[in-house]
N, C-alpha and C positions, 0 to 999 in steps of 0.2 A: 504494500500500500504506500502512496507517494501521499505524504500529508506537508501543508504551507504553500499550496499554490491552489489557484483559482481554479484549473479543472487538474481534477483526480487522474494517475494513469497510474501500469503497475509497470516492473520491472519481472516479469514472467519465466523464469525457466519451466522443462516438460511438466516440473513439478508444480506444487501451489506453496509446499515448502521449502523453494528457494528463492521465492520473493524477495526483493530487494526493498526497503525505504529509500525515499528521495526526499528533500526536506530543502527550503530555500529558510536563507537567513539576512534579513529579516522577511517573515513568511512575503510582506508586501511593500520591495524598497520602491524608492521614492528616485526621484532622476537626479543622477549626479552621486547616488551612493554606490557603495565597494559594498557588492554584496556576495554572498557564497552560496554555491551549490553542492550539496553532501549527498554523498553516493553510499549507503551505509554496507553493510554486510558483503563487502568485496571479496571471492574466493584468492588467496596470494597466487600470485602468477598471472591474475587476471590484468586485462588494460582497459581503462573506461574512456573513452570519448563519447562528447556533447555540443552544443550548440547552443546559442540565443538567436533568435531571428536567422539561422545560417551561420555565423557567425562561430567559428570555432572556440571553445574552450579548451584551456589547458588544466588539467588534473593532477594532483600530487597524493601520496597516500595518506591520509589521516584519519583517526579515530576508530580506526576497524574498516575503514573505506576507501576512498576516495571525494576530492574535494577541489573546488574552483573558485577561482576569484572569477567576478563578474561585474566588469566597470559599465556602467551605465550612465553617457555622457551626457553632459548639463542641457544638450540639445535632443535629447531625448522627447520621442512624445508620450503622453500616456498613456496608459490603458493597456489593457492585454497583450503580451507577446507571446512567444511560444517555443518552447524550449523542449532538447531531443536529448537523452542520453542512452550510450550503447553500454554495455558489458561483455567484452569480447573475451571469451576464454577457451583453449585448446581442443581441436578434437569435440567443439559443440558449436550449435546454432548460437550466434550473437543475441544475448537481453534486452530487449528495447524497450523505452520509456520515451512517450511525448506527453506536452501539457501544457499552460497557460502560466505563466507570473504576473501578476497584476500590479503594474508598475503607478504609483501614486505622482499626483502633479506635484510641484513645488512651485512657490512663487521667487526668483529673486530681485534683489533692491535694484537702482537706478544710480547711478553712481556720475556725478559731472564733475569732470574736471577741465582744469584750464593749463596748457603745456604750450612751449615756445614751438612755432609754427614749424619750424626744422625738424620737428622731433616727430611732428604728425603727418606733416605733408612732404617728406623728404627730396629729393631730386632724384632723377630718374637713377642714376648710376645707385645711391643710397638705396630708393626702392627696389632695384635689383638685387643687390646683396642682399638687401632683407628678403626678398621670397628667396632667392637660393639657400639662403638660412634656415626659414621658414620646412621648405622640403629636405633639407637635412634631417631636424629634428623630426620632420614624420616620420620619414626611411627608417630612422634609428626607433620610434616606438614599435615599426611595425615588424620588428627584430625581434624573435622571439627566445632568448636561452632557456634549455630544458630543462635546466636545473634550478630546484628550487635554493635559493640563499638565502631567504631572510626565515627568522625563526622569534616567536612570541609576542608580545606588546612591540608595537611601534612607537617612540617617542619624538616628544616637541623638538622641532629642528633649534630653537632658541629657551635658554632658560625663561621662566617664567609664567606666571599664570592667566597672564592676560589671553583673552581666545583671537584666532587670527580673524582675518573680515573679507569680504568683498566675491568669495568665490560666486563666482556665477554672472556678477553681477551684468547690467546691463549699462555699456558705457557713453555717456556722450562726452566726446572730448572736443574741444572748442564748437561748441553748439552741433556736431556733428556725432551720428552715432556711429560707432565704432563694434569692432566681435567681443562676443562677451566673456567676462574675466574667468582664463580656464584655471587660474589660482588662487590661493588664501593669503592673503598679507600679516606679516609681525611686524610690527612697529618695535623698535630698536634701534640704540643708539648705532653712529657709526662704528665699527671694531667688536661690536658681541660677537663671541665665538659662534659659529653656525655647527650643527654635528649630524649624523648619519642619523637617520627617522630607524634606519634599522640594518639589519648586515645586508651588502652585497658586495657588487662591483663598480668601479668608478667608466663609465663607460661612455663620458664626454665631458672635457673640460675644453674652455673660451672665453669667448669677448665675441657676440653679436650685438647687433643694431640694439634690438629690442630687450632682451635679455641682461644686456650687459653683460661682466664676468659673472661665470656660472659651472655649476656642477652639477651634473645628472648621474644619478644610479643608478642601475641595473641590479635589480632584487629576485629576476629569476622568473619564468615561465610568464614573461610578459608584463609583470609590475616593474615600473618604474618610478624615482621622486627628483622632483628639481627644486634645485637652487640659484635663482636668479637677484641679479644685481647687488652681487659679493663685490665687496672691496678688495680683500686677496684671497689665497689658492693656497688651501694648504698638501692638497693631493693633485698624485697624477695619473693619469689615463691607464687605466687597468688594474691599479691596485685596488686588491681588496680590501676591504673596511666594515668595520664592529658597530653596533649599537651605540649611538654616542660617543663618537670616534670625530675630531674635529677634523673640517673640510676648508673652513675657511673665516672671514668674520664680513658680516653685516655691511651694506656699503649703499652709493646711490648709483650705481652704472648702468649704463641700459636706458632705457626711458624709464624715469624713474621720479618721482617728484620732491624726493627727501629720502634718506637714510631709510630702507627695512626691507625684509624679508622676503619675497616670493617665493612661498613653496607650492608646489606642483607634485600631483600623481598624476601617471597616465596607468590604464590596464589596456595595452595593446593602443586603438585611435582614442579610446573612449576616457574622455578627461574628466576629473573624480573629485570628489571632495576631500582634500586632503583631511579635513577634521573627521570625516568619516573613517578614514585607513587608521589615526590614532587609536580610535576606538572599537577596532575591528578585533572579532570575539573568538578567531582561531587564535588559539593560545602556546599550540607546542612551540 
């Protein structure tokens, strides 16, 4: 029996007693949240793949199962999607499971700002760089490593308790509206250490248009976290790094309006609420 989603399906072998549970967490996320798909009572040896919408998912093994992150991006629409998962095991017919997740709206703020016209309307040469930029960092999300790195709580890229702002938001910058904010902002002074949300790989460091100096990770079967408009760099391209492993310190580069933080998730295209991955409830 597949229970937390909106229509019922089973994961069926010959038997009725090798049924699988399938369980979404949270039973009904909301767009822009990191959510998980759990494939319970996995025989060892077995491999599971699935989907969102077509959309492939990648699985790792946990809890007696198998398990997926599932970024669902702030442009997301709502309302029902549809989700597939197989259980492929040796010498038998594959398990199949489809069914519905019932993806909740969300409203985000409005957000206007006012920025020096070079920063927004650049010259042609400038706005070249920045989309060749621009499609860099997709290339690099749509990069899947199959290993998973990261392990347990993810934590705040910057000391402190203040919560960050603005993801999603919808921007107008000089009376014009602009795409909307794929990150969360920390407000910090110039030089706070900045540190790893959690273990992986360092798998882009720079200086782009928009971004400024920056750090992206690679956390393994598709999640990644960014670090935009760092003052300095304290890692370099491929090394690995721990949970709270300093990257760099706080700064204003990039287009940027003052001193702080952009942090960034991607799961694969689909850009995520970073305050949701702090909070995200696979725990090994």
């Amino acid at each position: 029996m597949l229970t937390g989603c909106v229509a019922v399906a089973s994961l069926a072998g010959p038997v009725a007693a090798e049924r699988a549970d399938v369980t979404w967490h949270p039973a009904k996320p909301r767009i822009g949240d990191v959510a998980w798909l759990h494939v319970k009572d996995v025989p060892e040896g077995a491999i599971v793949e699935g989907s969102l919408d077509g959309r492939p998912l990648a699985f790792f093994p946990y809890g007696g199962g198998h398990a997926a992150l599932v970024g669902l991006d702030l442009e997301t629409k709502p309302g029902a999607h549809t989700w597939r998962v197989a259980v492929v095991e040796r010498e038998r017919e594959p398990r199949t499971g489809r069914g519905q997740v019932q993806i909740l709206r969300r409203d985000f703020p409005v957000q206007r700002l006012a920025l020096p016209p070079a920063m927004v309307e650049p010259d042609p040469e400038t706005e070249r760089r920045a989309v060749m930029e621009g499609q860099r960092l997709q290339t690099l999300y749509r990069t899947i490593t199959p290993e998973r790195l990261w392990r347990g709580r993810f934590t705040r890229p910057v000391a402190g308790t203040e919560r960050a702002t603005g993801f999603g938001a919808r921007r107008i910058i000089n009376g014009h509206p602009r795409a909307p904010h794929g990150g969360a902002d920390f407000s910090a002074p110039k030089g706070t250490p900045v540190v790893a949300a959690n273990a992986g790989r360092v798998a882009l460091v720079g200086e782009f248009f928009f971004p400024g100096r920056f750090v992206i990770l690679d956390h393994g079967l598709g999640l990644y976290t960014l670090y935009f408009h760092l003052d300095s760099l304290t890692v370099a391209e491929d090394q690995r790094v721990e949970r709270g492993q300093t990257l760099g310190t706080v700064g204003a580069t990039g287009r940027a309006t003052g001193p702080h933080l952009h942090f960034g998730a991607q799961v694969g295209a689909a850009r995520v609420d970073p305050a949701v991955l702090l909070n995200l409830s696979v725990l090994d």
